[in-house]
N, C-alpha and C positions, 0 to 999 in steps of 0.2 A: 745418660746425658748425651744430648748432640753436639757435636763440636767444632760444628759447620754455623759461619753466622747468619745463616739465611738453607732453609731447606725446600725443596722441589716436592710439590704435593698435589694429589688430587683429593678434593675432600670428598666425603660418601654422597652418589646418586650427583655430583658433579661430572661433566663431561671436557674440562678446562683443568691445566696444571695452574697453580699457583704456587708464587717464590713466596714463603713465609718467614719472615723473622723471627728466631730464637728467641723466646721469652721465658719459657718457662721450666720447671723442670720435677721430676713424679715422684713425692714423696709416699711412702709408707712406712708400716712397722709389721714386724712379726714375731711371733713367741719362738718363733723357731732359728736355731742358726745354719740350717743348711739350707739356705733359701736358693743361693743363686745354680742356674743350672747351664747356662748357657758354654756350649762348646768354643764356641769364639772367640771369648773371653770375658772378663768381670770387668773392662776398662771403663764400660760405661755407667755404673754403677761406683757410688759411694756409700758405701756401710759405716753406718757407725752404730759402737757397742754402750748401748747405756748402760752405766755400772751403778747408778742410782736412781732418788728420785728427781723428774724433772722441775725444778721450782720456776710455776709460773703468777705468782704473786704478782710481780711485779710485769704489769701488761707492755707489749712493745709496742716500741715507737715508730709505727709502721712509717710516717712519711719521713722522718727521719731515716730512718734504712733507709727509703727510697732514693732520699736525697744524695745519700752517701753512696748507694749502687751509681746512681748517675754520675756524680763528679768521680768516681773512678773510672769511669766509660770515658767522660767525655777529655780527661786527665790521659785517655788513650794506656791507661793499664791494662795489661795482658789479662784476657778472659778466657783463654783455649789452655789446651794440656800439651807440656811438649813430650816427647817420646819418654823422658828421665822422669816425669810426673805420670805417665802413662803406667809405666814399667811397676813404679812404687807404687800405687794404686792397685795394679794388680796382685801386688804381693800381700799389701793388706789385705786385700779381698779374701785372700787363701784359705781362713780360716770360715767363710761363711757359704763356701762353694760345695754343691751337693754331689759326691764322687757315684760316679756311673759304673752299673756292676762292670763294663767293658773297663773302666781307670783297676778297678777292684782287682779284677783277673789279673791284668798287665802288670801291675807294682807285686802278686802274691810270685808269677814267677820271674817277673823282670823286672832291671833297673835302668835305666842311660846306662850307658857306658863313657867313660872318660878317654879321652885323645890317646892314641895308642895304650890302650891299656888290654895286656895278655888275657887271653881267655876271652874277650869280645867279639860277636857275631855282629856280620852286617844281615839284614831280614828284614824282606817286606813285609809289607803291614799283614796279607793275606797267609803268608807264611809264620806271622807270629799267630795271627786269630788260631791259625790250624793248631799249633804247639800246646796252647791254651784248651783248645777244644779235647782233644788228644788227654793232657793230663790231668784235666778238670771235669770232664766229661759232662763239661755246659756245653749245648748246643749253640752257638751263635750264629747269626743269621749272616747271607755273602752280602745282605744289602746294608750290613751293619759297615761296612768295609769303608765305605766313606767317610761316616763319622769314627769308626777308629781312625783313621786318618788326623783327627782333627784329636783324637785324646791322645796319639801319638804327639802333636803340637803343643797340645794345653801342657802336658808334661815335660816339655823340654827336651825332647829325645833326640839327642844330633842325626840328623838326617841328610842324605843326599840323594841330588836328580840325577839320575842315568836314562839311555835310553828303554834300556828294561824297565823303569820305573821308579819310585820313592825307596832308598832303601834306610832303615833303621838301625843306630849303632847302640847296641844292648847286651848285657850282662846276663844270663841266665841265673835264677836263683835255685838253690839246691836241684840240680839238676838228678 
């Protein structure tokens, strides 16, 4: 989902940007539930679980909808996501998000660590991949480093910026 009411575009074999207006937005389905993969996040993306059949007997009333999208627009109803709608969105998502062997590895020997909580290390992302490599004896690549960075994020892993660098506050698991 875009959540920008107007987006900045060049369309293909154009040489002109163009401001386009929000209209639409990319429905599918899949047999699968581990569909979403993206590191950045699931915010853009609405899942939903059918848990039955869908009954479409009854055909819609498409100008009707129409009418009703309109007079909530022009009613000036809120059409964007605010952070607290962002946040919850992603949490439903959770369950339809495809875990990366780099999430796989990290959650077998680490957790977050909690606010002063004894026995937690502060380690960079470079210095966890090596820990993992070490006891796992999966190769992982150094160009992976950046998007561990970002599975470090997807997880929630309290972190801070020093001049050394990102450093991660983590639990070791059965060390």
């Amino acid at each position: 989902m875009i959540q920008k009411s107007a987006v900045n575009t060049r369309k293909a074999y154009q040489t002109w940007i163009e401001r386009l207006q929000r209209y639409t937005s990319f429905i599918a389905t899949s047999n699968h539930t581990d569909l979403l993969s993206d590191l950045s996040g699931s915010r853009r993306f609405m899942v939903v679980k059918i848990t039955g059949p869908i009954h479409h007997q009854q055909p819609v009333d498409h100008a009707q909808l129409y009418a009703q999208a309109v007079a909530e627009l022009r009613g000036k109803a809120r059409y964007w996501f605010t952070a607290r709608d962002e946040k919850l969105l992603v949490e439903s998502n959770r369950e339809f998000e495809k875990q990366t062997v780099d999430e796989q590895l990290f959650l077998h020997y680490f957790r977050a660590a909690e606010k002063d909580e004894p026995g937690a290390r502060s380690m960079r992302a470079v210095e966890i991949m090596e820990y993992i490599q070490r006891r796992s004896r999966v190769k992982l690549s150094h160009t992976h480093l950046n998007s561990f960075g970002r599975v470090m994020k997807k997880l929630e892993i309290p972190s801070r910026h020093t001049r050394e660098g990102n450093f991660y506050d983590v639990v070791e698991l059965n060390p």
